[in-house]
C-alpha positions as CSV (number, residue, x, y, z in Angstrom):
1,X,-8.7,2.3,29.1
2,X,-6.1,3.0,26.1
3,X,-4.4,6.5,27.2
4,X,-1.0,8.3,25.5
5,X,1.5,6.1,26.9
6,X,-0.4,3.1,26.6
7,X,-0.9,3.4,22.4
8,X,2.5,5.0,22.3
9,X,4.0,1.5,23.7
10,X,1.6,-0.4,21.5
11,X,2.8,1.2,18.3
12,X,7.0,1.1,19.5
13,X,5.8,-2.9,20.1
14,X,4.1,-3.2,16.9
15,X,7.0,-1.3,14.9
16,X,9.4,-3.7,16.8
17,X,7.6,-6.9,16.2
18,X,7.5,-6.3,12.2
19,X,10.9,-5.5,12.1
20,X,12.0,-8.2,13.6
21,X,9.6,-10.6,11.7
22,X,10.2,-8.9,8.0
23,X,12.2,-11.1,6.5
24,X,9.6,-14.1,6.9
25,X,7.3,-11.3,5.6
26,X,9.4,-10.7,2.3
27,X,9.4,-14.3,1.8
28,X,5.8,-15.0,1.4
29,X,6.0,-12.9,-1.4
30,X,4.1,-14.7,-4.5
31,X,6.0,-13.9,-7.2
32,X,9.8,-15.2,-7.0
33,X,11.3,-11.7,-8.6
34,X,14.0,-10.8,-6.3
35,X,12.3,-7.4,-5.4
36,X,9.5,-9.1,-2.9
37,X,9.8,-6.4,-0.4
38,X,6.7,-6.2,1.8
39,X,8.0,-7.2,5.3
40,X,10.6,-4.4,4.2
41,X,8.1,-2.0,3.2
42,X,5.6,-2.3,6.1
43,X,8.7,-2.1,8.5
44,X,10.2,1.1,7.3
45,X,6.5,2.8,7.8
46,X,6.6,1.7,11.1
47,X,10.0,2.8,12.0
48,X,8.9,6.3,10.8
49,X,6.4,6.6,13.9
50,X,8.9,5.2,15.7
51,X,11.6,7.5,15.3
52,X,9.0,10.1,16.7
53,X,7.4,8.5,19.6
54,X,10.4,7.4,21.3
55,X,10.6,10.9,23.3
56,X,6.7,11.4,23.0
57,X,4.3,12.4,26.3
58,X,1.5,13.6,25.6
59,X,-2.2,12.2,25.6
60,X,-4.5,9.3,23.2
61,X,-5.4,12.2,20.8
62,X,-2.2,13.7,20.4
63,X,-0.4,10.4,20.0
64,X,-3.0,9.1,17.7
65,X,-2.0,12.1,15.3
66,X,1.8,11.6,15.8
67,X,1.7,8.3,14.7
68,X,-0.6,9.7,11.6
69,X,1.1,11.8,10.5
70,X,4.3,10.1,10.3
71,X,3.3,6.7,9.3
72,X,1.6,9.2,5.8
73,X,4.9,10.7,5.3
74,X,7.0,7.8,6.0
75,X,4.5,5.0,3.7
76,X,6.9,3.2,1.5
77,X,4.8,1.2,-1.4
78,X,1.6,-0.2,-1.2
79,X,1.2,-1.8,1.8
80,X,2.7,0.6,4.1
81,X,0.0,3.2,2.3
82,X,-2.6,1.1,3.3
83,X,-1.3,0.5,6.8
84,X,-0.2,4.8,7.6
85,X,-4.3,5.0,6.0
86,X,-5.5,2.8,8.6
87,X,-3.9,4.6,11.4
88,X,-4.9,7.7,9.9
89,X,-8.9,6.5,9.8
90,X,-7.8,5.4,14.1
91,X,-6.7,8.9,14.6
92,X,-9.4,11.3,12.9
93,X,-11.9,8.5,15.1
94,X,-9.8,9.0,18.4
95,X,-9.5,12.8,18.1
96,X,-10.2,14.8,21.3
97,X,-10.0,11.5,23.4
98,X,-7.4,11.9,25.9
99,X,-8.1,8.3,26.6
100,X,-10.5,5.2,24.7
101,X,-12.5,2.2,26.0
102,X,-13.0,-0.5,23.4
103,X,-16.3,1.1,21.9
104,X,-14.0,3.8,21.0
105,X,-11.1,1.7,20.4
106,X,-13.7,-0.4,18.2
107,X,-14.9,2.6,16.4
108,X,-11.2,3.4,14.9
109,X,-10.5,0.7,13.8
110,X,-13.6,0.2,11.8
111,X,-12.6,4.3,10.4
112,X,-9.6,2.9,9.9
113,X,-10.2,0.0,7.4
114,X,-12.8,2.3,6.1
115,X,-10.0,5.0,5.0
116,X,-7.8,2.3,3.9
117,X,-10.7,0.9,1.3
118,X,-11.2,4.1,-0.1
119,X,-7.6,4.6,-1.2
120,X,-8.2,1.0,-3.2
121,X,-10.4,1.1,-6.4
122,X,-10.7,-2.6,-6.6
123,X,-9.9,-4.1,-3.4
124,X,-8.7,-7.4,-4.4
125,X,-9.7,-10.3,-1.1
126,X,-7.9,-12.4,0.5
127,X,-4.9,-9.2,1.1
128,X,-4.0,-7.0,3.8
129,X,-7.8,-5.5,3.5
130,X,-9.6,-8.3,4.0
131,X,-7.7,-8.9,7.4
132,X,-7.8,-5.3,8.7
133,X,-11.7,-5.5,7.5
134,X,-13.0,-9.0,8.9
135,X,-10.3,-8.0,12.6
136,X,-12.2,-4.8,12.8
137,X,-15.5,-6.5,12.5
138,X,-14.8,-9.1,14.9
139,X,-14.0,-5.5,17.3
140,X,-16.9,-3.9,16.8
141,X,-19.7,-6.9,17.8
142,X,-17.2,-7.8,20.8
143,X,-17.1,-4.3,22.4
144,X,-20.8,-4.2,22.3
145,X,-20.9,-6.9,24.9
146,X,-17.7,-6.5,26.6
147,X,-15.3,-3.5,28.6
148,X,-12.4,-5.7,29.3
149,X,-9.6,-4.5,26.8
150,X,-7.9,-7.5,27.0
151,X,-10.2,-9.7,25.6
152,X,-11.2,-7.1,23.1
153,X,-7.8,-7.4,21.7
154,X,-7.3,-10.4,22.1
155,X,-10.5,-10.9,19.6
156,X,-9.0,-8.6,17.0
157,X,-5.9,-10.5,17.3
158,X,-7.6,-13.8,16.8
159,X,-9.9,-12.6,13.8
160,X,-6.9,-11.7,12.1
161,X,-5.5,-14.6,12.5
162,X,-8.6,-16.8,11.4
163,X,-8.7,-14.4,8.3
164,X,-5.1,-14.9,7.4
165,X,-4.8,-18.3,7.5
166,X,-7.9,-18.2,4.8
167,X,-6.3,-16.0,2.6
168,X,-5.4,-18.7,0.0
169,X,-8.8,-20.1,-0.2
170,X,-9.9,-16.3,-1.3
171,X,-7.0,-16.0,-3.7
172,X,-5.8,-18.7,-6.2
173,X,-2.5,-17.0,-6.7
174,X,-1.2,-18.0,-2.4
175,X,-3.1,-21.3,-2.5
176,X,-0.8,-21.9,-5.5
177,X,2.4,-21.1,-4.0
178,X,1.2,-22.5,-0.7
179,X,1.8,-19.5,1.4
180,X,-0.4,-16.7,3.0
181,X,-0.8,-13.1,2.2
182,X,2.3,-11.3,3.0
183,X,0.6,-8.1,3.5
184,X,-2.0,-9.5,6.3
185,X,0.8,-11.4,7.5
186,X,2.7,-7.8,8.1
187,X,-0.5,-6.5,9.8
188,X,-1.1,-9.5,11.9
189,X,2.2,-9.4,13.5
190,X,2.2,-5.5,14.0
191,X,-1.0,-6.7,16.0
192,X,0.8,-9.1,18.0
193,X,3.2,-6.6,18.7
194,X,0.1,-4.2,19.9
195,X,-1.2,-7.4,22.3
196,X,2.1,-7.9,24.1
197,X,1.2,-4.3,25.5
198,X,-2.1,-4.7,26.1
199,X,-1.4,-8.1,27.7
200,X,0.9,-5.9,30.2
201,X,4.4,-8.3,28.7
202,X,5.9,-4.9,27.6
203,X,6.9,-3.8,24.5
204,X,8.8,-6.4,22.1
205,X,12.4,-5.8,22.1
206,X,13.9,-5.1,18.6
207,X,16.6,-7.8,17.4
208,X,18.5,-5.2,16.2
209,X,20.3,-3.2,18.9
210,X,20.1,0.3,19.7
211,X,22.9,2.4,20.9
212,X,23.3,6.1,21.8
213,X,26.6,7.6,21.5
214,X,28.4,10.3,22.8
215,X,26.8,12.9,20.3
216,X,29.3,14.3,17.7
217,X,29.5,17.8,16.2
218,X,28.1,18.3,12.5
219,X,28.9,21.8,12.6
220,X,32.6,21.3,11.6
221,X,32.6,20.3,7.6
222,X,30.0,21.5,5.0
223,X,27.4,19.2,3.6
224,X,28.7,19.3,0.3
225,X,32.1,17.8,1.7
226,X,30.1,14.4,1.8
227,X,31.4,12.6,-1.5
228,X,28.9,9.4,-1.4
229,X,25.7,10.8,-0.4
230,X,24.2,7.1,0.1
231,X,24.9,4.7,3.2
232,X,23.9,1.6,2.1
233,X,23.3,-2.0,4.5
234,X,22.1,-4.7,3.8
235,X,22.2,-8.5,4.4
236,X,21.8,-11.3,2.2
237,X,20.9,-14.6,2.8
238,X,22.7,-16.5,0.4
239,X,21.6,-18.7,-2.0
240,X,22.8,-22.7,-1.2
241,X,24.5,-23.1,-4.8
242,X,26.1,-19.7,-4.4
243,X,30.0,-19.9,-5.6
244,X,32.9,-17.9,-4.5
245,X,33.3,-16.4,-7.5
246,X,29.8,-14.9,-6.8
247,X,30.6,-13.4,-3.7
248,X,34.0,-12.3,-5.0
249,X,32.0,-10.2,-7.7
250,X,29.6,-8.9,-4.9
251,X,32.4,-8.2,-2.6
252,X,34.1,-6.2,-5.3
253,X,31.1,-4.1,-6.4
254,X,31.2,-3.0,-2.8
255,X,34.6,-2.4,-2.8
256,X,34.3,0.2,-5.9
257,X,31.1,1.7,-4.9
258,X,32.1,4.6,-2.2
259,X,33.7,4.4,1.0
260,X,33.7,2.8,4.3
261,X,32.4,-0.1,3.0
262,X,32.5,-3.2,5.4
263,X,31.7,-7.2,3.9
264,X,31.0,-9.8,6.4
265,X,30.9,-13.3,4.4
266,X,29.4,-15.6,7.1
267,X,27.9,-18.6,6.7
268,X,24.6,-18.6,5.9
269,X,24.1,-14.4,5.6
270,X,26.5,-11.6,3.5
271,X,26.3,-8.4,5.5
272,X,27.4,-5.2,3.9
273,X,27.6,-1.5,4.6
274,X,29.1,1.2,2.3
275,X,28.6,4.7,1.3
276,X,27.8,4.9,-2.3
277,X,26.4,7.3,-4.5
278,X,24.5,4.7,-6.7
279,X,23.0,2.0,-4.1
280,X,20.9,0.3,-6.6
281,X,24.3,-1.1,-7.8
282,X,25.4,-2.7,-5.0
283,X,21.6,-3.8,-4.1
284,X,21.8,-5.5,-8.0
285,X,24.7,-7.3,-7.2
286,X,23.7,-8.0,-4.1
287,X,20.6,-10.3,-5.0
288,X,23.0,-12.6,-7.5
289,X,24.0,-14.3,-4.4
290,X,21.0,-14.8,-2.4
291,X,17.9,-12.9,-1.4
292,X,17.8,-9.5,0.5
293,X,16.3,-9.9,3.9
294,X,17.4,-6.6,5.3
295,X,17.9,-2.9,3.1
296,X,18.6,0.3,4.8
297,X,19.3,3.3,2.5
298,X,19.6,6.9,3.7
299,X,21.0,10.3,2.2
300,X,23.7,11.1,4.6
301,X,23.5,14.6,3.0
302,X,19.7,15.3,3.9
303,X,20.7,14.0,7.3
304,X,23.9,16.2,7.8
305,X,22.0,19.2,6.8
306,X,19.2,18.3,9.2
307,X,21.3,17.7,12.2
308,X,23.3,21.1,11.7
309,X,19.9,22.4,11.7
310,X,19.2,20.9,15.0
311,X,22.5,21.6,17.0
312,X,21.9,25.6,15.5
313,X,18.6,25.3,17.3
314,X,16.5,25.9,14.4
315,X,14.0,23.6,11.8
316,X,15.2,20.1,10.3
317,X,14.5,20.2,6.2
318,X,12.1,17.8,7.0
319,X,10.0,20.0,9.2
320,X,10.2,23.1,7.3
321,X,10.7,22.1,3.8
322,X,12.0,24.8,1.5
323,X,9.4,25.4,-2.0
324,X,10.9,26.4,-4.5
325,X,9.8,29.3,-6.4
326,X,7.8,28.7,-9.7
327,X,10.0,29.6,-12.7
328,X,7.7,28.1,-15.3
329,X,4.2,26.6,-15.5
330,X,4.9,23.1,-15.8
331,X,7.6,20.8,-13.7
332,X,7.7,16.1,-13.8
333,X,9.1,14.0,-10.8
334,X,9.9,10.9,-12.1
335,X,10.9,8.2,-10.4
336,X,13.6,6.0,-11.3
337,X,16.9,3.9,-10.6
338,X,19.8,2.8,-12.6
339,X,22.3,5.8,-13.9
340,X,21.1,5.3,-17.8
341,X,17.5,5.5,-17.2
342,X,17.9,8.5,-15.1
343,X,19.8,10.4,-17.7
344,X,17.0,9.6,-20.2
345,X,14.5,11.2,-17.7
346,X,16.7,14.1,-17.4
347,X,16.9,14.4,-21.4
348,X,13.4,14.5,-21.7
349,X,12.8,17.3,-19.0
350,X,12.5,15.5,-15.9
351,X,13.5,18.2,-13.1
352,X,14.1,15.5,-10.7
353,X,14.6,12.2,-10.3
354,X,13.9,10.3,-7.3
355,X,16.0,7.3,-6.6
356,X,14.2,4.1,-6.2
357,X,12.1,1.5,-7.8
358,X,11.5,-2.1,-7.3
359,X,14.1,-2.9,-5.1
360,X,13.9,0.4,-3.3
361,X,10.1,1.9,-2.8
362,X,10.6,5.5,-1.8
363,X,8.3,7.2,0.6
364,X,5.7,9.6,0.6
365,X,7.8,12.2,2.1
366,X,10.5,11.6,-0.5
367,X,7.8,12.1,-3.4
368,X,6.6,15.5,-1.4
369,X,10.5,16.3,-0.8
370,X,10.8,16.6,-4.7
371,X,7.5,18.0,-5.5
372,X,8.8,20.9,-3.5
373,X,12.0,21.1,-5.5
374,X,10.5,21.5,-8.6
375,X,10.5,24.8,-9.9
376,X,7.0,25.1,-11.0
377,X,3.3,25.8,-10.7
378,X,1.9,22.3,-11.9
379,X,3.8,18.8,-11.1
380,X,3.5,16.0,-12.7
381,X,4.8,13.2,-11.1
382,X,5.4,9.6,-13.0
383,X,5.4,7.0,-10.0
384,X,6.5,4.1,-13.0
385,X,5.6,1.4,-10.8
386,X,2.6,-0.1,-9.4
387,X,3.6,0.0,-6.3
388,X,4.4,3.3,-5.6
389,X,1.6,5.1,-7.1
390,X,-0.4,5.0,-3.8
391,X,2.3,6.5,-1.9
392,X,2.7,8.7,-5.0
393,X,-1.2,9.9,-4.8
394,X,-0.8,10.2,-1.0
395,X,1.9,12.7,-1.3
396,X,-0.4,14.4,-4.0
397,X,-3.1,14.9,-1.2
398,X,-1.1,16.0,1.0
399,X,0.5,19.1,-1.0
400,X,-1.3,22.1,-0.7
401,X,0.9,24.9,-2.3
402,X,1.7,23.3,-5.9
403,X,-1.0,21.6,-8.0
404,X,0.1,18.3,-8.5
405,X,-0.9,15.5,-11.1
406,X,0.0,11.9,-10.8
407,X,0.3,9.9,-13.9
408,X,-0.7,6.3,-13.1
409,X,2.8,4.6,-15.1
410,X,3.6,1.5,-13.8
411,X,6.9,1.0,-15.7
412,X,9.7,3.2,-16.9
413,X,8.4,2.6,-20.4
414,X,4.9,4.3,-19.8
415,X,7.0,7.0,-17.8
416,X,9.2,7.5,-21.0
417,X,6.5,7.8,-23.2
418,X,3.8,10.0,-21.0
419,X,7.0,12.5,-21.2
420,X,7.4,12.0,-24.7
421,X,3.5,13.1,-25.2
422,X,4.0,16.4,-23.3
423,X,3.0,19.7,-25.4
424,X,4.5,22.7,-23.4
425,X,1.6,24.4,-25.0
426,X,-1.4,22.5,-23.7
427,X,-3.6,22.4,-20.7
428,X,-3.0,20.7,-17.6
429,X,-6.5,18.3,-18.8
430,X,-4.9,18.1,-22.2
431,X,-1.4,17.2,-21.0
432,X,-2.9,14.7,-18.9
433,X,-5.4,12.7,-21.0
434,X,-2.4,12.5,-23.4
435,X,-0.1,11.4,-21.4
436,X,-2.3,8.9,-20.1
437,X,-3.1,7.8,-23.7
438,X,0.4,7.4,-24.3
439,X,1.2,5.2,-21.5
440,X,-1.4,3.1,-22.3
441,X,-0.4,2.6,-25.8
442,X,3.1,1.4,-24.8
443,X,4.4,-2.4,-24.2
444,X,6.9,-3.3,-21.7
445,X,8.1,-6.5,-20.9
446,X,11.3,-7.4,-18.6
447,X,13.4,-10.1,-17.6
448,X,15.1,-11.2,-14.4
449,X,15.5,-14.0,-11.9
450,X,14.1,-15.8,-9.5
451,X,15.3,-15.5,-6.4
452,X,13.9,-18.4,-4.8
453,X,12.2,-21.7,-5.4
454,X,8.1,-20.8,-5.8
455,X,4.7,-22.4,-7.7
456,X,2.9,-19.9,-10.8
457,X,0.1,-21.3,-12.2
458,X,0.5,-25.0,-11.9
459,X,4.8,-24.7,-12.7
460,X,7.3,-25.3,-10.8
461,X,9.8,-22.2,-10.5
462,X,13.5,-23.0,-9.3
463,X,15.7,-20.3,-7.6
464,X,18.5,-19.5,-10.3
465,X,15.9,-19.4,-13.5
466,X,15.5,-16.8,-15.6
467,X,12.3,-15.1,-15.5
468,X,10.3,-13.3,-18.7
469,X,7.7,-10.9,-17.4
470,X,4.8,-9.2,-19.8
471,X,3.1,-5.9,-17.9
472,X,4.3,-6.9,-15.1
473,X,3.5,-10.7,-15.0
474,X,5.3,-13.5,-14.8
475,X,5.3,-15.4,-18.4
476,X,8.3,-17.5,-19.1
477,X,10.2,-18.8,-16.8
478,X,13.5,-20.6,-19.1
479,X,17.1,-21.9,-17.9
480,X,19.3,-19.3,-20.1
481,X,18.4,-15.2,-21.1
482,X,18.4,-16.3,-24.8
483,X,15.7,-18.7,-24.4
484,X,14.3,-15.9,-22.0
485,X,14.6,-13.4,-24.9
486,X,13.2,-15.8,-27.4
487,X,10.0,-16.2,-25.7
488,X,10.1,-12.5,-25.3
489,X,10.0,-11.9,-29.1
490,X,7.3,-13.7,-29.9
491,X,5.3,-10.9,-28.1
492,X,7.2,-7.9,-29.6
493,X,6.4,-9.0,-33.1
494,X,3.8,-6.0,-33.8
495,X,5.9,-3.7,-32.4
496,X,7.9,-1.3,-34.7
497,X,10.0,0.8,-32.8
498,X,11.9,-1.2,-29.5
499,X,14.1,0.6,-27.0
500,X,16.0,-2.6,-24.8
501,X,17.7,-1.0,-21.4
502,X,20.1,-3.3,-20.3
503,X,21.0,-3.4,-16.4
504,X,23.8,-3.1,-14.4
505,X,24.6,-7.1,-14.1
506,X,24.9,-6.9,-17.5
507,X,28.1,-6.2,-19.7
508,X,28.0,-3.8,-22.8
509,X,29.4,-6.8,-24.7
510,X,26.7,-9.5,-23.6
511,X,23.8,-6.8,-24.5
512,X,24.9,-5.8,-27.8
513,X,24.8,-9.6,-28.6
514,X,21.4,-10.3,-26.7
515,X,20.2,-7.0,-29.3
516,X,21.1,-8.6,-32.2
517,X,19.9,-11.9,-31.1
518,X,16.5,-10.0,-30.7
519,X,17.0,-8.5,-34.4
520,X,17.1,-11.6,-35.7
521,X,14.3,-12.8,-34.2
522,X,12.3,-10.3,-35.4
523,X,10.9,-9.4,-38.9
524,X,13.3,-7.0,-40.9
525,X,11.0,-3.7,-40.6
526,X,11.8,-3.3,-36.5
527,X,13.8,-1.1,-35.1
528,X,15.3,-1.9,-32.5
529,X,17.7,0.4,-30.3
530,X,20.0,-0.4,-27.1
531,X,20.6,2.0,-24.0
532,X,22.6,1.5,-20.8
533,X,19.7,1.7,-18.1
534,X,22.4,0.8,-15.2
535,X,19.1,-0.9,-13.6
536,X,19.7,-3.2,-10.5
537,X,17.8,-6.7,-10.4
538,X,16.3,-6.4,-14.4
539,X,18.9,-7.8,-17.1
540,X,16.6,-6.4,-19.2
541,X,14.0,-3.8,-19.5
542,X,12.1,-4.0,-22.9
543,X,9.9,-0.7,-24.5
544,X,7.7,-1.3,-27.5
545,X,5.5,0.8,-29.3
């Protein structure tokens, strides 16, 4: 029988086990862009039950909903969504139980990948899903025959296993770049972590070490003393034909970006820590020398506040967050990164801004953190990226006291223009088919690199070349950004009016050259207008309507 402390250990093993695997996880990424982040995703989910079951006691039920309801708040882009939803489909089945055979065990997992496929409108196999679905499966017909939790889990364990090694016979796309799906490859290995438990090997000890300190006092300087509100870590593992002069312009971006910034050049890794008030900076420059295989960002601000909170004896922010009081009908989160792009959210009425994008998914609790803040009856909130409207919609579900509307943008572009098509004076239906409408009217193409050597469609991709993306796909893949932008044109041709934001790795100089490169390539009757988007990762992001 699975009791508190059993599933507790199971879920501190799991959380372990991913985190020490995700950098393998972020690898089998299929598309080379340098912002394959699923091991990274799936990890920091985890961590948030973590953090709350590491003084937990209590029985199956009780921990069941712990890890719920953390894992919902703390879901950072897709897959973590659809991993917090299959824990929550295991808790609603294991309510009440202060302990679970493996019928009941069975049972939750089959509510759980049943939860997780309703969140998805078009479940794609050969992903995360179809691993969860066929494991859960394989669960059901062996507790029907068997009590011994052991091999129950063991079957599970195995299933998933079978299933993921399948994966790129179900999708073209991995059989291509001759890897399996990252996602299922997350989930396997959080099961792995579950078996060691089960198995009775303990818990899987984290790589990373844990310490606890002699605890300091927060009570003796004020929140807003905290000048760089971001501490930012990361390590890189750098690229083999990185050159000194690389790493001298990394090192130096760190350097500029805050305070207490530390740079460890080893030999195969970079490791950095600063604070900073604009991480996506030092995250852009980070990835021109290798790729990311650890990213930790937190506001030391939030976290000051909170543990003055604590030491007072009263509620973190966290646990008691403050709503602010409706000054007008209607209020937009966006969500954004790079310093430029922000300030054109701002401009157009964006009340805030949360930090984070492709290299940096924010949570569901950091979407529900800014719903709150926004002085208004009805939010809409523009998640401008495909993968983090699910955590987006979660946070939307979760909200009770505001009425909240989530624009499906899966760009910056859409985002900018569903703002643009905002009428103070219309409904909250009318607002929204429109701004729908407009997002769907807009193009958006980008261009970045790729940050290691991968397989698209029958072509061989080599770390170093510069990629041209189209909604989100990978298109061109060329040697220089001219040639990049070159291809690029040939879409933009029936396009009149073209706003090019040009990123952080990118000097003013070098873009106003790249913008009348683009001019030129295009018939006489375009427009075409440059902005700063300070964006980390994307040279350049590309609006046309």
């Amino acid at each position: 029988m699975i009791n508190g402390q059993v599933f507790r250990d199971m879920v501190l093993s799991g959380a372990n086990a991913i985190d020490n695997e995700k950098e393998k996880i972020n690898s089998l990424n299929v598309f080379p862009v340098p912002d394959g982040d699923t091991g990274i995703n799936m990890s920091l989910t985890m961590q948030a039950a973590k953090k709350n079951l590491l003084t937990f006691n209590g029985d199956l039920s009780q921990c069941a909903d712990v890890v719920a309801s953390s894992l919902l708040r703390g879901a950072r882009g897709n897959s973590g969504v659809i991993l917090s939803l299959f824990f929550r489909g295991i808790s609603k089945e294991l309510k009440g139980l202060k302990e679970a055979d493996t019928g009941a065990m069975a049972r939750a997992f089959k509510n759980g990948v049943d939860s997780a496929y309703k969140a998805v409108r078009k479940p794609t196999e050969g992903t995360i899903l179809t691993v969860m679905r066929l494991a859960a499966d394989a669960g059901l017909e062996n507790a029907e025959n068997n009590s011994d939790m052991v091999l129950f889990f063991n079957c599970v364990y195995d299933a998933a296993a079978d299933t993921l090694a399948k994966t790129p016979e179900m999708l073209p796309v991995l059989k291509q770049a001759k890897v399996v799906d990252a996602g299922g490859k997350g989930l396997l290995t959080i099961f792995e972590g579950m078996l060691s438990v089960i198995r009775g090997e303990g818990i899987i000890e984290s790589s990373e070490s844990e310490s606890v300190e002699e605890a300091a006092s927060f009570e003796e300087f004020n929140t807003e003393d905290i000048k760089f509100a971001y501490c930012t870590e990361c390590i890189v593992d750098k690229k083999s034909d990185v050159t000194d002069a690389e790493i001298e312009a990394f090192a130096k971006v760190v350097m500029n970006a805050g305070d207490s910034d530390v740079f460890v050049d080893d030999t195969d890794i970079i490791k950095v820590h600063v604070h900073t008030n604009d991480p996506g900076k030092v995250l852009s420059a980070a990835v021109t020398c290798g790729a990311l295989a650890t990213v930790k960002v937190e506001n030391m601000k939030l976290q000051h506040s909170n543990a003055v909170v604590e030491q007072q004896g009263g509620e973190t922010a966290s646990s008691e967050p403050k709503i602010a009081e409706p000054e007008k009908k209607y209020g937009f989160v966006s969500v954004a990164v790079g310093e430029g792009i922000c300030e054109v959210f701002r401009d157009l009425g964006v009340d805030v801004v949360v930090e984070g994008g492709q290299t940096m998914n924010p949570s569901t609790e950091d979407i529900i953190s800014a719903v709150y803040k926004t002085p208004s009856e009805v939010v809409f909130v523009l998640p401008n990226n495909k993968n983090i409207y699910m955590a987006a919609k979660q946070a939307a579900e979760i909200i009770e006291e505001k009425q909240v509307v989530v624009i499906r943008t899966t760009s910056v572009p859409q985002g900018i223009s569903s703002m643009l098509a905002f009428d103070e004076g219309a409904s909250v239906e009318e607002n929204t088919d429109n701004m729908k409408a407009a997002k769907d009217s807009v193009f958006t193409a980008s261009m970045t690199f790729a940050a290691r050597d991968s397989v698209f469609e029958n072509s061989e991709i080599h770390e170093g070349q510069i990629l041209g993306l189209v909604e989100g796909k990978v298109t061109y893949v060329e040697d220089t950004r001219n040639a990049c932008m070159e291809k690029l044109a040939s879409d933009l041709k029936d396009h009149s009016y073209i706003t090019v934001f040009y990123g952080s790795d990118v000097e003013e100089s070098e873009a106003e050259e790249m913008s009348e490169y683009l001019k030129s390539l295009l018939p006489d009757d375009k427009e075409v207008v440059l902005v700063n988007g300070g964006q980390p990762v994307y040279f350049y992001l590309i609006s046309a309507e």
